[in-house]
SEKOLVEX-239674 format. One record per residue (C-alpha): x, y, z; residue number from 1. Coordinates in pm, whole numbers, m for minus. Layout:
BEGIN
+--------+--------+--------+-----+
!      x !      y !      z ! seq !
+--------+--------+--------+-----+
!      X !      Y !      Z ! NUM !
...
+--------+--------+--------+-----+
***
This chain:
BEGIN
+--------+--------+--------+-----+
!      x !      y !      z ! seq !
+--------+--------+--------+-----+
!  15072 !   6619 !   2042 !   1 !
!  14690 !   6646 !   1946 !   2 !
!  14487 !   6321 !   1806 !   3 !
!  14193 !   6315 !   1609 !   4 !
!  14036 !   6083 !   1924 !   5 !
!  14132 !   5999 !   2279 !   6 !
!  13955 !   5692 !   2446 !   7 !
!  14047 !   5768 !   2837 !   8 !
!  14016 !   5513 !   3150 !   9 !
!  13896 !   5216 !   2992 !  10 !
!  14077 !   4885 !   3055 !  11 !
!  14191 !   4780 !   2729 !  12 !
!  14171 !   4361 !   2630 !  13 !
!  14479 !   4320 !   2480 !  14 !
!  14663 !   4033 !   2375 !  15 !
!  14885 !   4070 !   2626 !  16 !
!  14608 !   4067 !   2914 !  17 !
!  14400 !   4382 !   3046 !  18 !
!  14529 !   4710 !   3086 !  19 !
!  14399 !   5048 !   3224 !  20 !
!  14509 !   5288 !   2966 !  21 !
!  14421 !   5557 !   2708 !  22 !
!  14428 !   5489 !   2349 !  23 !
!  14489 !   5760 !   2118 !  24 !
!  14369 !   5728 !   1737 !  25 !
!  14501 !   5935 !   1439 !  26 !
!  14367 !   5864 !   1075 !  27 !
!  14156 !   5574 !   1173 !  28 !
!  14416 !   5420 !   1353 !  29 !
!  14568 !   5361 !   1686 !  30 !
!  14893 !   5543 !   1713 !  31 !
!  14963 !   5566 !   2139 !  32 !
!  14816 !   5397 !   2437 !  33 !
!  14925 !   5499 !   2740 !  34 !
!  14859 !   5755 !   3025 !  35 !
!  14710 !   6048 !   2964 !  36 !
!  14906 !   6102 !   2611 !  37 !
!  14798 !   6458 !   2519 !  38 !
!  14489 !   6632 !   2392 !  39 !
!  14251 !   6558 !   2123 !  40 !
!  14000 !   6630 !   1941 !  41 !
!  13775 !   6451 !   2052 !  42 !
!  13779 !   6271 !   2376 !  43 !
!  13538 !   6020 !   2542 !  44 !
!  13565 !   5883 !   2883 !  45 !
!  13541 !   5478 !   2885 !  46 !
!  13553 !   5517 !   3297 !  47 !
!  13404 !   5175 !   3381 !  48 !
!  13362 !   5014 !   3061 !  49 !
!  13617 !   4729 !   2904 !  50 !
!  13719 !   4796 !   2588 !  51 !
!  13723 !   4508 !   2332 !  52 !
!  13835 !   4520 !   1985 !  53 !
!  13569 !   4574 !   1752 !  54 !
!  13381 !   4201 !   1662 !  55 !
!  13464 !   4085 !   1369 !  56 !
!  13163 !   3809 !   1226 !  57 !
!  13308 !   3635 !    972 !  58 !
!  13006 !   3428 !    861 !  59 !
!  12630 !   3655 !    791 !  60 !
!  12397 !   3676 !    517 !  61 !
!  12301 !   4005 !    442 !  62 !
!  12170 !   3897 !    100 !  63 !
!  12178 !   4174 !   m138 !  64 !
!  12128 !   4199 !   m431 !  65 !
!  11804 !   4019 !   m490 !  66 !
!  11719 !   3932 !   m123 !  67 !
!  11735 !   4224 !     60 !  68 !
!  11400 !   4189 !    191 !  69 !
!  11491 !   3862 !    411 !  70 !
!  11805 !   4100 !    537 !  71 !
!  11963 !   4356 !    398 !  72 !
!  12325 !   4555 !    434 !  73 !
!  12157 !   4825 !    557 !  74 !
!  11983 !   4714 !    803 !  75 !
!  12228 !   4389 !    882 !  76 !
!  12528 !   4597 !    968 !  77 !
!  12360 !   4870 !   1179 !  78 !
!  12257 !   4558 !   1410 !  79 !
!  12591 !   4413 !   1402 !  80 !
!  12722 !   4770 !   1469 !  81 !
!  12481 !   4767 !   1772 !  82 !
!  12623 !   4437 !   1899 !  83 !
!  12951 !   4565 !   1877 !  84 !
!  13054 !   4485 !   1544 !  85 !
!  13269 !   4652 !   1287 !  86 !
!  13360 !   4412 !   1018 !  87 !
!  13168 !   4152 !    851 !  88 !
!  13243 !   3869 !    615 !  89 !
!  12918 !   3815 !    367 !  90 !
!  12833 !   3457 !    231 !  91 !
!  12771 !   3437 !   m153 !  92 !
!  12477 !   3220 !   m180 !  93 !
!  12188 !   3425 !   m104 !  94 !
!  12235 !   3663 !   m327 !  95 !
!  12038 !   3656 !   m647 !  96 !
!  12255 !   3594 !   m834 !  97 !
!  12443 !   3452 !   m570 !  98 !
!  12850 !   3576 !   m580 !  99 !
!  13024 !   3322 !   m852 ! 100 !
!  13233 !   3596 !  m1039 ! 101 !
!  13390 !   3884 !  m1078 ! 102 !
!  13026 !   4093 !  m1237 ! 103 !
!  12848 !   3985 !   m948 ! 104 !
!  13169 !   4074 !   m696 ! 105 !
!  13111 !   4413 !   m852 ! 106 !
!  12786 !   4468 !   m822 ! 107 !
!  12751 !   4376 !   m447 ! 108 !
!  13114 !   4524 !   m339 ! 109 !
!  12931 !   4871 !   m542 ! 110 !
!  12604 !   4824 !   m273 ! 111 !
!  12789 !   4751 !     62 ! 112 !
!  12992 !   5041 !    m14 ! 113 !
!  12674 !   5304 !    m60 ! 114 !
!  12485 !   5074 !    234 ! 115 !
!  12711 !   4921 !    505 ! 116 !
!  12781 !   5139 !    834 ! 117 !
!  13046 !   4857 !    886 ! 118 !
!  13356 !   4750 !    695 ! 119 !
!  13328 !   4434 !    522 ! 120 !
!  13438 !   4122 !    306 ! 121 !
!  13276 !   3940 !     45 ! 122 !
!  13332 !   3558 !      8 ! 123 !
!  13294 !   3394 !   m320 ! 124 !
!  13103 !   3089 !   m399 ! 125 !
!  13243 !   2761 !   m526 ! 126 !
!  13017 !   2547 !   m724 ! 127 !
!  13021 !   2320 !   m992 ! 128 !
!  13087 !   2495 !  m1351 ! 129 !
!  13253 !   2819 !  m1203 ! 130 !
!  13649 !   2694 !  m1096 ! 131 !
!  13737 !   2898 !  m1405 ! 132 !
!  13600 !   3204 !  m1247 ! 133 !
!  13773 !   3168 !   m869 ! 134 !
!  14117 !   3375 !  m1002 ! 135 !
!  13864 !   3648 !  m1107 ! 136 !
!  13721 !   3678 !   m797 ! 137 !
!  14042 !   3625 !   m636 ! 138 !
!  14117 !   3938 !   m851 ! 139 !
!  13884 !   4142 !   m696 ! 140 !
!  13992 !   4085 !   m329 ! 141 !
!  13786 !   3777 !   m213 ! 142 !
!  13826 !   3689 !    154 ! 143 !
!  13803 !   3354 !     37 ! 144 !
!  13534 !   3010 !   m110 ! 145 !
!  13252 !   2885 !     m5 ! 146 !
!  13167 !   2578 !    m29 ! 147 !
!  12838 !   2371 !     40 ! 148 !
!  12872 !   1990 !     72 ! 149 !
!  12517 !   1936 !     83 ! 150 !
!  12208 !   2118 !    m82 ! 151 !
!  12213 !   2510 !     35 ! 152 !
!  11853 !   2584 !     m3 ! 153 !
!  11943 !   2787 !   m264 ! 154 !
!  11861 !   2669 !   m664 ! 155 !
!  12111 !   2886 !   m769 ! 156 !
!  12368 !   2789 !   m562 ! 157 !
!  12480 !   2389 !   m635 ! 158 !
!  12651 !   2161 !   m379 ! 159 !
!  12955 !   2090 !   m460 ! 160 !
!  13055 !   1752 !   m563 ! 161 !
!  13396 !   1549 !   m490 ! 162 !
!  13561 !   1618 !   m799 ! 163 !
!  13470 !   1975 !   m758 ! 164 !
!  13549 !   2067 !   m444 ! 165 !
!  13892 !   1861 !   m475 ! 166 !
!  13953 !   2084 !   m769 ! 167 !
!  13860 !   2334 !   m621 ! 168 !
!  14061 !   2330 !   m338 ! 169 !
!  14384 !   2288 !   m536 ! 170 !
!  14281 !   2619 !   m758 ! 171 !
!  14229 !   2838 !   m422 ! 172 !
!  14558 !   2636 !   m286 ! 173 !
!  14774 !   2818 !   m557 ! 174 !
!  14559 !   3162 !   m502 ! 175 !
!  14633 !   3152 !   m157 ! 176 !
!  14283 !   3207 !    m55 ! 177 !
!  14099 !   2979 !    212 ! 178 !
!  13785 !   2759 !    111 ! 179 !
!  13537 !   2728 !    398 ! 180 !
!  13250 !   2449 !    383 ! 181 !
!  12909 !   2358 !    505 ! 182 !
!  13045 !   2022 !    611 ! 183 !
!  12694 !   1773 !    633 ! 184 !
!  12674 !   1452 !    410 ! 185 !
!  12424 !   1537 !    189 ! 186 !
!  12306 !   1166 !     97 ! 187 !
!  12291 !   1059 !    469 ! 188 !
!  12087 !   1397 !    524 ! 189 !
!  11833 !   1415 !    261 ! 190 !
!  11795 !   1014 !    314 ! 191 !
!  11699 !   1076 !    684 ! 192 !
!  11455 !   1359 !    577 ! 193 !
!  11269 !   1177 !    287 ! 194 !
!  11225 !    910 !    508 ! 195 !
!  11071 !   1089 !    770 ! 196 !
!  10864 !   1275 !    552 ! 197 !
!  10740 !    971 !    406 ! 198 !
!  10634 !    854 !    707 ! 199 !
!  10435 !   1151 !    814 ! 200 !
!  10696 !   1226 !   1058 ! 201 !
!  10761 !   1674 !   1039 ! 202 !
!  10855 !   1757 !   1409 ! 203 !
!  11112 !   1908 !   1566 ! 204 !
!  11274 !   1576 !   1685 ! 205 !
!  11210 !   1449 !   1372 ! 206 !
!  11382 !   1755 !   1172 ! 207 !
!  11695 !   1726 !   1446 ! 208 !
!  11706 !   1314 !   1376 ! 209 !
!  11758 !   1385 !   1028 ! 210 !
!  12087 !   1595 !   1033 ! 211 !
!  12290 !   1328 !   1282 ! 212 !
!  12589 !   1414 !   1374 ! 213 !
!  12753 !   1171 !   1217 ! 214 !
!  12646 !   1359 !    870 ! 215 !
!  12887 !   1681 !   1004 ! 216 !
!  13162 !   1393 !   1086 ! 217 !
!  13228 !   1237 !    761 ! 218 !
!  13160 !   1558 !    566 ! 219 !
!  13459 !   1731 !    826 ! 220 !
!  13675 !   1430 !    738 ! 221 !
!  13612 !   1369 !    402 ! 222 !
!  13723 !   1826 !    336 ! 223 !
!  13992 !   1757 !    563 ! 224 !
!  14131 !   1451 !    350 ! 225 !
!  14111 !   1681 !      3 ! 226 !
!  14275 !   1983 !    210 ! 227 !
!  14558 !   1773 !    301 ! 228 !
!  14621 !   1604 !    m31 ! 229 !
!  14577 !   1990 !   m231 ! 230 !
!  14787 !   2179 !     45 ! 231 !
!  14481 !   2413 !     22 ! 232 !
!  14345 !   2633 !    393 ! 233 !
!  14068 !   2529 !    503 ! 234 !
!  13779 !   2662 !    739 ! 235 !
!  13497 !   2449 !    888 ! 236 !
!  13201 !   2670 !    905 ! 237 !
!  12937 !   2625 !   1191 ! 238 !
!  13091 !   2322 !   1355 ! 239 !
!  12745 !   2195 !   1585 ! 240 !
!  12981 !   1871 !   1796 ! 241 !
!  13187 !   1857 !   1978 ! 242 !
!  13367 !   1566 !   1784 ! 243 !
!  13317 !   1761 !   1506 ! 244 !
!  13632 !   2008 !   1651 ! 245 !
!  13820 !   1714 !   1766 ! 246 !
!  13850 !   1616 !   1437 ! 247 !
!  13989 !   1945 !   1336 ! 248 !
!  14228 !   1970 !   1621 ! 249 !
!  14350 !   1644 !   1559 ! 250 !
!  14426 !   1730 !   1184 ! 251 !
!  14566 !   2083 !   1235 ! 252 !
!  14849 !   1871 !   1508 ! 253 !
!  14932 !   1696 !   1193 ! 254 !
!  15030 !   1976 !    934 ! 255 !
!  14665 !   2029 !    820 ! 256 !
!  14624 !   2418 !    758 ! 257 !
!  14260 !   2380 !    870 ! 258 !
!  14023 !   2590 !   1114 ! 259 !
!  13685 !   2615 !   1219 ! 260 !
!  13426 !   2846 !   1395 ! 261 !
!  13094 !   2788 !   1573 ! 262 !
!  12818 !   2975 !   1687 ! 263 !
!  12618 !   3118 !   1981 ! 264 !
!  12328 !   2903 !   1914 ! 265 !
!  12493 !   2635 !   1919 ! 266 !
!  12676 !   2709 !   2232 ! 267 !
!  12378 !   2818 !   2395 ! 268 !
!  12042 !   2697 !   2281 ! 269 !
!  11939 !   2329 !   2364 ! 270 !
!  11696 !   2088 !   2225 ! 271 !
!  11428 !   2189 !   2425 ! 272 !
!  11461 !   2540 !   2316 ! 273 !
!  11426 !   2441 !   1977 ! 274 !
!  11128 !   2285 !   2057 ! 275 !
!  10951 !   2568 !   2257 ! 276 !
!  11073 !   2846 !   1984 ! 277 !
!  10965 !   2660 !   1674 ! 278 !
!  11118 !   2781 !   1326 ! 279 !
!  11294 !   3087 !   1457 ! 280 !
!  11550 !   2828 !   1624 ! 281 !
!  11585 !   2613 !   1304 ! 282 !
!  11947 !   2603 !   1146 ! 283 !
!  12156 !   2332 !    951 ! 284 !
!  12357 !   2161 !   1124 ! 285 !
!  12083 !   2163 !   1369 ! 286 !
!  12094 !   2233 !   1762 ! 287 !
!  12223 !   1922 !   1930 ! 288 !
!  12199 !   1802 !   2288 ! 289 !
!  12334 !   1899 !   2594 ! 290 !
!  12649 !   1654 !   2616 ! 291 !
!  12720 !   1790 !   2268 ! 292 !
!  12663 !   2159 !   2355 ! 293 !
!  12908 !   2089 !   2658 ! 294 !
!  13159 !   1978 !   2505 ! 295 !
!  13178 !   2265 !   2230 ! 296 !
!  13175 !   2510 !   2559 ! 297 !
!  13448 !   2314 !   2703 ! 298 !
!  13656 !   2333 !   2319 ! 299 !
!  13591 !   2690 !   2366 ! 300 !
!  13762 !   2748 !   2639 ! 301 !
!  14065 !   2500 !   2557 ! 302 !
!  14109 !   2733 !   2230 ! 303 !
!  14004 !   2464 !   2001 ! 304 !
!  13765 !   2645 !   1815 ! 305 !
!  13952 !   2947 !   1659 ! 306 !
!  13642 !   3190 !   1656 ! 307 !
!  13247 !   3240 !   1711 ! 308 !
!  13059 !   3374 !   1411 ! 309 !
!  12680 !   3461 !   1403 ! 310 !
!  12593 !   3212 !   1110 ! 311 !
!  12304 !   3538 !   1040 ! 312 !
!  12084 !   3378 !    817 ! 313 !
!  11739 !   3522 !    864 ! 314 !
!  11432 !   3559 !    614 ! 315 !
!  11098 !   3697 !    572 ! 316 !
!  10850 !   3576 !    850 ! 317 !
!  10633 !   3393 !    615 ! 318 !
!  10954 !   3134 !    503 ! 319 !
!  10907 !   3037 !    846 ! 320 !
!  10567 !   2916 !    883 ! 321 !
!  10466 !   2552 !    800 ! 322 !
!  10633 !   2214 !    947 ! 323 !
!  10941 !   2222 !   1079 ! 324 !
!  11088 !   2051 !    784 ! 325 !
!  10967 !   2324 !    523 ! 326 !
!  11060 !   2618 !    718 ! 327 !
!  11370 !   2842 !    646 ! 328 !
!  11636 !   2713 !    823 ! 329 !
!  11858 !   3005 !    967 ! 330 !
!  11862 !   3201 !   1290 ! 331 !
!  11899 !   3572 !   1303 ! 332 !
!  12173 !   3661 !   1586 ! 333 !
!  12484 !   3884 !   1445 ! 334 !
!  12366 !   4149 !   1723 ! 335 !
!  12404 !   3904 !   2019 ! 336 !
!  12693 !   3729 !   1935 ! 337 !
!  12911 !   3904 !   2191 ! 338 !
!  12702 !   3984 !   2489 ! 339 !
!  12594 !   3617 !   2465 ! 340 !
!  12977 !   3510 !   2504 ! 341 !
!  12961 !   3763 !   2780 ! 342 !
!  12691 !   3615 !   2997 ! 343 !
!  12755 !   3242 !   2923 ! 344 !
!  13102 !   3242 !   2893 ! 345 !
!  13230 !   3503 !   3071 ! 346 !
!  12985 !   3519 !   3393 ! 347 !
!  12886 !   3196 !   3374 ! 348 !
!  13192 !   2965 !   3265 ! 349 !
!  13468 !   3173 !   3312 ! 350 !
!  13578 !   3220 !   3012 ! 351 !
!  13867 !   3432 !   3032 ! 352 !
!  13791 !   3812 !   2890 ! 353 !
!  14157 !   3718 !   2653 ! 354 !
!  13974 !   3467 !   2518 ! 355 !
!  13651 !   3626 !   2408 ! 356 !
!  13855 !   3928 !   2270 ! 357 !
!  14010 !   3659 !   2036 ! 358 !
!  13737 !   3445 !   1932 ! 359 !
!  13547 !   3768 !   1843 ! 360 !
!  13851 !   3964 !   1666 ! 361 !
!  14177 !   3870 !   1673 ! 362 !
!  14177 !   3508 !   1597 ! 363 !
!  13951 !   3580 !   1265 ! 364 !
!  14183 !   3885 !   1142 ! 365 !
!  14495 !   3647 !   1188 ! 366 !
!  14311 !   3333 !   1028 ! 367 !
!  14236 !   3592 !    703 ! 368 !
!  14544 !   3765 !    703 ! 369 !
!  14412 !   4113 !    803 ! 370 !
!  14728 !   4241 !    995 ! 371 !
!  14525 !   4579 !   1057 ! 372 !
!  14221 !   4449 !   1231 ! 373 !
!  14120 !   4289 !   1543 ! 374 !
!  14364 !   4415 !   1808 ! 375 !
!  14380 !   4685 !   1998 ! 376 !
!  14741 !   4781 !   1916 ! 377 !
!  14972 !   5008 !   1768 ! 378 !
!  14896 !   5084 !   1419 ! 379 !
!  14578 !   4872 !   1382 ! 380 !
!  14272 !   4995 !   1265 ! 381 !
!  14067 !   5185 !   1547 ! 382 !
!  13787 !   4911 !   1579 ! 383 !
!  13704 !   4913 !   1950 ! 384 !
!  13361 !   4805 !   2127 ! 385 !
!  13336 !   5001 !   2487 ! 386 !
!  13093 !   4736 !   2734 ! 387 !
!  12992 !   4776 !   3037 ! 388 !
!  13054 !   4426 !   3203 ! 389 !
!  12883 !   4518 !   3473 ! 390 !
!  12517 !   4634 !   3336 ! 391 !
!  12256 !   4379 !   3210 ! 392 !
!  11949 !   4396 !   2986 ! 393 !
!  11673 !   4165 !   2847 ! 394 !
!  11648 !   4174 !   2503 ! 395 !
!  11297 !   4323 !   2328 ! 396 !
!  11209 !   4269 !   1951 ! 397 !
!  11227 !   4664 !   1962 ! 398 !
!  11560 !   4668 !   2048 ! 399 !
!  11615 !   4437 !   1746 ! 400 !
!  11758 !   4633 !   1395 ! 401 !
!  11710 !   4316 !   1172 ! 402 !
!  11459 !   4397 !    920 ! 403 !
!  11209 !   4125 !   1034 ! 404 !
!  11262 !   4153 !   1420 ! 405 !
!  11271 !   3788 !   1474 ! 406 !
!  11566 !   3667 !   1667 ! 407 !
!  11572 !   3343 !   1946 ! 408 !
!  11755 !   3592 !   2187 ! 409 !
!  11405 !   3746 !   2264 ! 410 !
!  11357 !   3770 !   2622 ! 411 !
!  11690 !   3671 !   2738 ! 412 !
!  11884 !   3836 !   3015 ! 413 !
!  12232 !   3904 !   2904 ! 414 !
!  12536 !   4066 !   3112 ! 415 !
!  12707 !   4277 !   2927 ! 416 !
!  12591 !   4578 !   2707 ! 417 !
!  12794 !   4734 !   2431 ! 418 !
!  12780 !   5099 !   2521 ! 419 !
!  12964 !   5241 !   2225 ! 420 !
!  13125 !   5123 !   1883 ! 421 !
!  13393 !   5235 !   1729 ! 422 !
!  13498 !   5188 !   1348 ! 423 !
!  13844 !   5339 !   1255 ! 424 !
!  13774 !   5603 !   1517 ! 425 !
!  13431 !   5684 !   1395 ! 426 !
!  13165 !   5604 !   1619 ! 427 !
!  12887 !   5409 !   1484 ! 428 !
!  12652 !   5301 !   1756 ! 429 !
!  12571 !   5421 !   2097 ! 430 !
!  12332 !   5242 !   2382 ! 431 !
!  12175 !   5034 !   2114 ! 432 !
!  12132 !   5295 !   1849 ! 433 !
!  12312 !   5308 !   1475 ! 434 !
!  12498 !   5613 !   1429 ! 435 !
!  12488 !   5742 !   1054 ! 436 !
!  12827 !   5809 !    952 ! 437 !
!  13045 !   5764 !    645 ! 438 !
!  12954 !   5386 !    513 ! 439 !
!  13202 !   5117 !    584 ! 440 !
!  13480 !   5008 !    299 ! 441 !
!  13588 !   4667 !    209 ! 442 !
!  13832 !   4502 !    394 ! 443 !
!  14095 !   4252 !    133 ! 444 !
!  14330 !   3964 !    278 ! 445 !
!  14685 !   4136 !    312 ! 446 !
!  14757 !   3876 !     41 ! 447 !
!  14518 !   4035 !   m244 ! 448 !
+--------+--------+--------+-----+
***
């Protein structure tokens, strides 16, 4: 039998633990794995390398329309495809106008299809006025609602209140679509910072002392509380503590349909980073300290946390100049996201290969209902990311494909490079170069 693609001698990271095998892909899709299953095509030899399903990073900010020149599709998902990515999951609020309907689901699903070398979902925003609109979007093929419990640093793009969010929650219950939330108490938040300001007080420390943790605690419990009551699935986006994810743990062993994610920054980056990078290591929740930052590592491992997401929230240099307080508060970092789980999980932690393969893939296409991505099995999607665990490289800001080549990965060593990626059996990057192909499509929940 001849395939459009064999993959040969790679050791595949399955679910079911690593195996040396071929894979052989047909119509964008994985249809034998085996030993040497017949000819091809195409062939390429993955001698070496482990083969991962493609990363799936289910929380970026590519911001178009309207912002493209903080980050763009374009340019967003060739350095995700770099990093070993094949699918993203775009937030709706830095659009302009941000993604509240069905129009504006149009008119960004109509650019990531001309733009985007990767697949890709849209989420939809939930704010207060625009519950009428979330079956619209729903319509359209939403991956799900995004919520922000405190101010976004977007004008366009309202917190949501109580009463909305609660109502919101029981809409998307009944669509069968998740709602995710920036969980910080806003009043506890912009209390600490007006304060501060007011007393001439713009540091780092200062910055850091005004998000505590206990803002991402009560915020966590109070979505959890409304989740429960409206039956509704939940996602906690960017958890920072870890008593942030024993909070979801211990809801989700009660009935609660509720998940969360976190991110290499937070899993990686200390205080004292922070404070030697500046701005370009400024995010909300903020970087917390190292008994913190342990215990997220150690949630990691336990499977706690459900998946790592990149949180890629960059913007033009110049939003990141002045005090700490005023600067843009997001970290650019979708191109990292796995070889940094490779080098400080994997090599230095121990964190099984399994593991990785499902906090990057298939733990986000099960949470989202996307039966066809994020495993390297029989009849799924040919998403694959071919590394070679055993080569290491220091990241340069010209080996950066952001549009403003800021990132707080500069100059750290990681173990790990992704040699080759692989959407639906096209390839789309090799040794840190895009490859222009076909652009990517939009991915729907199976439920849609």
């Amino acid at each position: 039998m001849s395939y459009d693609l064999i993959i040969r001698n790679g050791t595949l990271v399955t679910a079911d633990g690593l195996i040396n095998a071929d894979l052989a892909i047909a119509d964008g899709r994985i249809v034998a794995i085996g030993h040497d299953p017949g000819g091809a095509a195409e062939e390429i030899d993955a001698g070496g390398f482990h083969v991962f399903p493609g990363l799936i990073d289910a929380h970026v900010h590519f911001n178009e329309p309207g912002r493209g020149h903080w980050e763009g599709l374009a340019s967003g998902s060739r350095a995700l495809a770099v990093g070993g990515g094949t699918l993203f999951f775009d937030m709706p609020l830095n659009s302009a106008p941000p993604l509240l309907d069905a129009a504006q689901f149009v008119a960004k699903h109509t650019l990531a299809a001309q733009l985007s070398l990767t697949d890709f979902a849209l989420w939809g925003g939930l704010v207060p006025g625009n519950i009428s609109a979330l079956d619209e979007m729903a319509a359209c093929g939403v991956i799900g609602f995004k919520a922000f419990m405190a101010n976004s640093g977007i004008a366009e793009f309202a917190a949501a209140d109580d009463f909305t969010l609660y109502e919101g929650m029981q809409r998307a219950a009944m669509l069968g679509r998740i709602v995710a939330v920036h969980a910080e108490n806003d009043a506890i938040t912009a209390g600490l910072a007006q304060r501060a300001l007011i007393e001439g007080r713009s540091g780092v420390r200062d910055f850091l002392a005004a998000r505590p943790v206990v803002a991402e605690l009560e915020a966590i419990g109070r979505a959890i509380t409304m989740a429960e009551a409206t039956r509704c699935a939940l996602h906690i986006v960017h958890v920072s503590s870890g008593r942030g994810v024993a909070l979801v743990a211990a809801a989700r062993a009660r009935g609660v349909d509720v998940s969360c994610e976190t991110c290499p920054h937070y899993l990686v980056l200390t205080v004292e980073d922070v404070e030697l990078l500046g701005a370009v290591a400024k995010c909300a929740p903020p970087i917390r300290d190292q008994a913190e930052q342990e215990a997220l590592n150690s949630a990691l491992v336990s499977g706690a946390i459900d998946f790592v997401a990149s949180d890629h929230s960059p913007s033009s240099p110049e939003l990141k100049a002045g005090d700490f307080f005023s600067a843009w508060g997001g970290i650019a970092g979708c191109q990292s996201t796995l070889s940094l789980l490779l080098t400080e999980g994997y090599q230095r932690r121990g964190l099984p290969l399994q593991r990785i393969s499902a906090v990057i893939a298939s733990a986000v296409a099960r949470r989202f209902v996307l039966p066809h991505k994020g495993r390297i099995a029989l009849g799924c999607d040919a998403d694959l990311a071919l590394v070679d665990l055993t080569a290491g490289t220091t990241l340069s800001t010209d080996a950066l494909h952001y549009r403003h080549r800021l990132s707080p990965y500069t100059g750290r060593h990681m173990r790990g490079v992704v040699r080759r990626t692989i959407r639906r059996g096209q390839t789309i990057a090799i040794d840190g170069q895009p490859v222009e192909t076909a652009p990517g499509h939009l991915v729907r929940p199976a439920s849609a």
